[in-house]
C-alpha positions in Angstrom: 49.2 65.7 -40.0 51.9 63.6 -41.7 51.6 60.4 -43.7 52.9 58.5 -40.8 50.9 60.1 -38.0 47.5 59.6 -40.4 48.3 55.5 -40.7 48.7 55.2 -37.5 46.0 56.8 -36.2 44.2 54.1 -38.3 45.7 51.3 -37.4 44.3 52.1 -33.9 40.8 52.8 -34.9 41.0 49.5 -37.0 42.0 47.5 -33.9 39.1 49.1 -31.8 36.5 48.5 -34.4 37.7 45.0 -35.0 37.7 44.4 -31.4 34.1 45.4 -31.2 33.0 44.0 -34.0 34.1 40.5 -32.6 32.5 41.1 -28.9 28.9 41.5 -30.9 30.0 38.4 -32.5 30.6 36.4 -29.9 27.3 37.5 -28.0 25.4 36.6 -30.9 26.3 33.0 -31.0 25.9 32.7 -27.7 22.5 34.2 -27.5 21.5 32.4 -31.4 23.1 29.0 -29.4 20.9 29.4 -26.1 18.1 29.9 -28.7 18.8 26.8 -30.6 19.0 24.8 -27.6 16.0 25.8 -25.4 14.5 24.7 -29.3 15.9 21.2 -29.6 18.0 22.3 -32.1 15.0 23.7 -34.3 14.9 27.1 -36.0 11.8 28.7 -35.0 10.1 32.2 -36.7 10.9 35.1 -34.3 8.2 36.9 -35.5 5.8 34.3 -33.7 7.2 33.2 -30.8 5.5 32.1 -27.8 6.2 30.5 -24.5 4.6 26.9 -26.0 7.7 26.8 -28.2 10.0 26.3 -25.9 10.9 23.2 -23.4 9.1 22.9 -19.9 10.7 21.8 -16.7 8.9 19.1 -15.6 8.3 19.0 -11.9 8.5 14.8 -11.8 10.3 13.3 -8.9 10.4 8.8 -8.3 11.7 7.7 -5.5 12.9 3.7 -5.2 11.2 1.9 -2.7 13.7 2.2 0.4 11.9 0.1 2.9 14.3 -2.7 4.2 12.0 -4.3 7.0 10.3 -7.5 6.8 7.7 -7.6 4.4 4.2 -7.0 5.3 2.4 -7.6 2.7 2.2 -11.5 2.0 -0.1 -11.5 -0.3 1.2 -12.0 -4.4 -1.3 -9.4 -5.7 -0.5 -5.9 -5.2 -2.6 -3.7 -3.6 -3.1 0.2 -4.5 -5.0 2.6 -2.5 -6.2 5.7 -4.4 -7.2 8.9 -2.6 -8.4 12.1 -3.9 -11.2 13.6 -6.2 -12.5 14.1 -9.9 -9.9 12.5 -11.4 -10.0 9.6 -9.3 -13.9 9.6 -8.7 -15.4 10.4 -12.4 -16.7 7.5 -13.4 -15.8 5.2 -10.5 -16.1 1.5 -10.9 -16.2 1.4 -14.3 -13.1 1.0 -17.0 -13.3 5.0 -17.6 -12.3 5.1 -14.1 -8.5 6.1 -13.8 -8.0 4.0 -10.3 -9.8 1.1 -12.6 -7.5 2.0 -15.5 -4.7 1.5 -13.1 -5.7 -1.4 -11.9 -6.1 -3.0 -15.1 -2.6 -1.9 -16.4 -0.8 -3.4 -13.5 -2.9 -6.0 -12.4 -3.4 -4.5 -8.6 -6.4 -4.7 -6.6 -7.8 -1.6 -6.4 -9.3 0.4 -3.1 -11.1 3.9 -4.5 -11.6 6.6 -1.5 -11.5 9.4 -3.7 -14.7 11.6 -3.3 -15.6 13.9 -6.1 -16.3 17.2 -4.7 -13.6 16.5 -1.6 -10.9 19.5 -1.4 -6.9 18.3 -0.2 -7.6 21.2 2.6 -9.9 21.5 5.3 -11.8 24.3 5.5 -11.8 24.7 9.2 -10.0 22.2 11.8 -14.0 21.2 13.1 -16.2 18.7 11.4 -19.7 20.1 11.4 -21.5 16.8 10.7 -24.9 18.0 11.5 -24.7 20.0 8.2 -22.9 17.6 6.2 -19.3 19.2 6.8 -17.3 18.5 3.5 -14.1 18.8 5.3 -14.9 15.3 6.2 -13.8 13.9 3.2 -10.2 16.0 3.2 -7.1 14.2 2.6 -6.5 15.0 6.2 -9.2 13.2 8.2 -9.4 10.2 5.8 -6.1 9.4 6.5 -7.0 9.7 10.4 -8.6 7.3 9.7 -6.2 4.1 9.2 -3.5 5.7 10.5 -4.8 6.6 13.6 -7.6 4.4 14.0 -10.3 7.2 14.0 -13.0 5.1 13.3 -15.7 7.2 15.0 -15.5 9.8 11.4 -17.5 6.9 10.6 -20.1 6.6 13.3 -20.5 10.5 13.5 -21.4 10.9 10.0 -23.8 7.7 10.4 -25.8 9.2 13.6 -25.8 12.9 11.8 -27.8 11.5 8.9 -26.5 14.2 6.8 -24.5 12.2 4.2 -24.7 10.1 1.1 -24.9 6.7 1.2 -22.5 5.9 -0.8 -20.5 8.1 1.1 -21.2 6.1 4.1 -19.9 3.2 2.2 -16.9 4.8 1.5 -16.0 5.6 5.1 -16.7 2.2 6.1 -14.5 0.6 3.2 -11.8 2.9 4.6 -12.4 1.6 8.4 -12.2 -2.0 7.0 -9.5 -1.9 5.2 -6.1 -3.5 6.6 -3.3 -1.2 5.5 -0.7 -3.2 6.7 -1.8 -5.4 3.0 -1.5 -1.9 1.2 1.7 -1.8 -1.1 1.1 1.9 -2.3 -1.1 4.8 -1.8 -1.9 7.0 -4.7 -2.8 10.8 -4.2 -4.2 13.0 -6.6 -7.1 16.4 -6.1 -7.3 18.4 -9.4 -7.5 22.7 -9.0 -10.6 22.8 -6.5 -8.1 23.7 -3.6 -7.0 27.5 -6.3 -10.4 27.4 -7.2 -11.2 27.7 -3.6 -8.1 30.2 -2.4 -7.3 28.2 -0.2 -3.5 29.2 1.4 -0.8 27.7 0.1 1.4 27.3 3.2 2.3 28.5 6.4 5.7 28.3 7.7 5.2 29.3 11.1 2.4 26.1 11.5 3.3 23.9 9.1 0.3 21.2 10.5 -2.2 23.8 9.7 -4.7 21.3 7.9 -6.3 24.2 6.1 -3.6 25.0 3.6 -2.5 22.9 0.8 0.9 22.5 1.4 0.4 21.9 5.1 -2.1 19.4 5.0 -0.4 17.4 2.5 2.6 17.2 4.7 0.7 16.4 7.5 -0.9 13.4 5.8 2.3 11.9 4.6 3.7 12.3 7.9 1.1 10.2 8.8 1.2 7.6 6.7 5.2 7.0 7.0 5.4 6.9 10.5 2.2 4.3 10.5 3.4 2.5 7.2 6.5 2.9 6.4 6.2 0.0 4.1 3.9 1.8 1.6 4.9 3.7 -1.4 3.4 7.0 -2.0 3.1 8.0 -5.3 1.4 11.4 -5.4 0.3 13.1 -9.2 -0.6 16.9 -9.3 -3.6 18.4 -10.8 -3.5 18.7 -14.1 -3.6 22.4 -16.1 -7.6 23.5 -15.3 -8.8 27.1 -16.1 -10.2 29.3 -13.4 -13.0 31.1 -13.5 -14.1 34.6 -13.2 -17.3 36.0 -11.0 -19.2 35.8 -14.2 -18.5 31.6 -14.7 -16.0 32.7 -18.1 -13.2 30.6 -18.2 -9.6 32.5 -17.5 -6.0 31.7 -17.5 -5.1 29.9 -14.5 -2.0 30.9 -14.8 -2.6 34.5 -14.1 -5.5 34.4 -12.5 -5.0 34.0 -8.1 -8.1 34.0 -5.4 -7.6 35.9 -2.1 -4.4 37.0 -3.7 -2.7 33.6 -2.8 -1.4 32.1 -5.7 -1.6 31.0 -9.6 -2.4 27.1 -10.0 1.4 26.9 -11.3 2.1 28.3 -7.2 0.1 25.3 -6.1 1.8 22.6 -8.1 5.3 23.9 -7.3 4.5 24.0 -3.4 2.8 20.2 -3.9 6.0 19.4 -5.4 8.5 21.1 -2.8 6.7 18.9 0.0 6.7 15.8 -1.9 10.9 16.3 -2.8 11.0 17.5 0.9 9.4 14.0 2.0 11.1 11.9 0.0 7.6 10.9 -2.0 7.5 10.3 -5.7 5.6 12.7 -7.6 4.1 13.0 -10.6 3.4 16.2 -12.4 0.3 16.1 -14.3 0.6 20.5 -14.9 3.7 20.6 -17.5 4.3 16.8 -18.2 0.9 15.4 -19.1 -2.2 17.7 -19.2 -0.8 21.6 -19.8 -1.7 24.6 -21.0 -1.8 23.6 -24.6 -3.3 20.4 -23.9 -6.2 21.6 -22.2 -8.7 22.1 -24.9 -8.5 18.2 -26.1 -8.8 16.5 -22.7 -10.9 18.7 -20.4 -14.7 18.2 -20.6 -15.0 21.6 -19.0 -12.7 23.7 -17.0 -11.8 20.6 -14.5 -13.1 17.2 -15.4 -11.1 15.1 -17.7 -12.0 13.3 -20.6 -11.4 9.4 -20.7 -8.7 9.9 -23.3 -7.0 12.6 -20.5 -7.4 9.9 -17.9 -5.4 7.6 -20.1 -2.6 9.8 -20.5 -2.8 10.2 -17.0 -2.5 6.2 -16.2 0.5 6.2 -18.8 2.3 8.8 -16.3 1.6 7.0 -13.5 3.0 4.0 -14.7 6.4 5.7 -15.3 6.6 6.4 -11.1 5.0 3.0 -10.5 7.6 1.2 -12.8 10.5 3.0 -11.3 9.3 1.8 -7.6 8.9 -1.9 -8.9 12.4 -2.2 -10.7 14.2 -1.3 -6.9 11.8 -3.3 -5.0 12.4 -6.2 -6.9 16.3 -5.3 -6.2 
């Protein structure tokens, strides 16, 4: 081969090479900026990387207050309605409360139906009251209860003798109460629902009471075709750990019951029906109590401290703020 043939056989495998050599360039900046960014900009040691580094997509959705009719509610003091379980009842009428805790950060009068071992879901469509049927106290039938004046819950759980007194009196605060004075109803069940399997959703009966999703849109169906006026602010459980057949705590996060779901599943279908209703939501599992947080505001693998139940309050206030600033408007 001459001298002329040799360079430029070179000059073409210098242009390939070069041509490669940028491409790998270019790829790494891209993948170093994606990096960077999903980091805040930080530099973070790739030999220890784990999902806790990195930003979470918070599930939060407020929604302004949209009603336009005439008001309702003529009274100055507002008037906040809290249904749901442990993290509502724990502690209930005392300042450790988190409905109390509420109350005292926006000055509302308070109204607590939230019953501590109470599930979101029924577990049939029935009320056994002879035996002291917990489905009772479901989201579901509670809200039967004002919306659609089903006041004989009330009576029936009276005459079967089967329930708690304080129970009772929560039942008959509930008949009592005139909703049409309610400015907002607050929802919020913790991980008893996963802990329970329940199903997650049915799409060929979506008014099936016994799965989360369903009975949750059910209820808010309810409610804003009764009381359109009302806000409804409704705050996910927060992270909680499952547990195995032995009582050990596990990952909730990879651990599902009758094959249904993770708790993450749970929140993201809670949140799905909440955008799909137009209901503020508050996510409790990435943007207040997660994974990482667990461990310093769980008392065990549900119940939250009071220093969790203050966060908790702070998150609230963010939705409740947001509803205030348009219904002032």
């Amino acid at each position: 081969m001459n001298l002329s043939k040799m360079i430029s056989v070179m000059k073409k495998m210098n242009i390939h090479v070069v041509f490669f050599v940028l491409i790998f360039l270019i790829l790494g900046i891209i993948v170093l900026r994606l990096y960077l960014w999903n980091n805040n900009g930080q530099t973070v040691d790739l030999s220890n990387v784990n999902s806790s580094d990195f930003d979470r997509e918070v599930l939060d959705y407020f929604t302004p207050y949209t009603y336009t009719g005439d008001p309702v509610n003529d009274q100055e003091q507002t008037v906040i309605a809290f249904f749901g379980n442990s993290p509502l009842a724990d502690d209930a009428g005392t300042k450790d409360c988190l409905a109390e805790m509420i109350g005292e950060e926006t000055g509302a009068a308070v109204y607590n139906f939230a019953v501590a071992d109470s599930l979101l879901s029924c577990e049939d469509t029935d009320i056994d009251y002879a035996n002291g049927d917990r489905d009772l106290f479901s989201l579901y039938w509670l809200t039967t209860i004002y919306t659609n004046d089903n006041d004989t819950l009330l009576s029936n759980a009276r005459s079967s003798g089967a329930y708690r007194l304080e129970e009772i009196a929560i039942l008959s605060m509930l008949v009592n109460l005139d909703f049409n004075e309610v400015d907002v109803i607050v929802i919020m069940y913790d991980l008893s629902d996963y802990l329970a399997g329940r199903r997650m959703y049915d799409y060929e009966n979506t008014r099936d009471i016994t799965k989360w999703g369903c009975a949750l849109e059910e209820c808010l169906d309810l409610i804003q075709t009764s009381y359109p006026h009302i806000q409804i602010i409704v705050m996910s459980p927060t992270y909680g750990y499952a547990l195995d057949e032995d009582g050990n705590y596990v990952d909730s996060s990879i651990m599902t019951y009758n094959d249904e779901g993770t708790l993450g599943s749970y929140i993201q279908y809670e949140a799905d029906v909440c955008y799909s209703m137009f209901c503020s939501f508050v996510d409790n599992y990435y943007g207040t109590i997660s994974v990482e947080e667990a461990d310093e505001y769980l008392l065990d693998y549900k119940h939250i401290s009071v220093e969790g139940r203050q966060l908790l309050a702070g998150r609230f206030m963010e939705a409740y703020e947001y509803y205030l600033k348009y219904q002032s408007q």
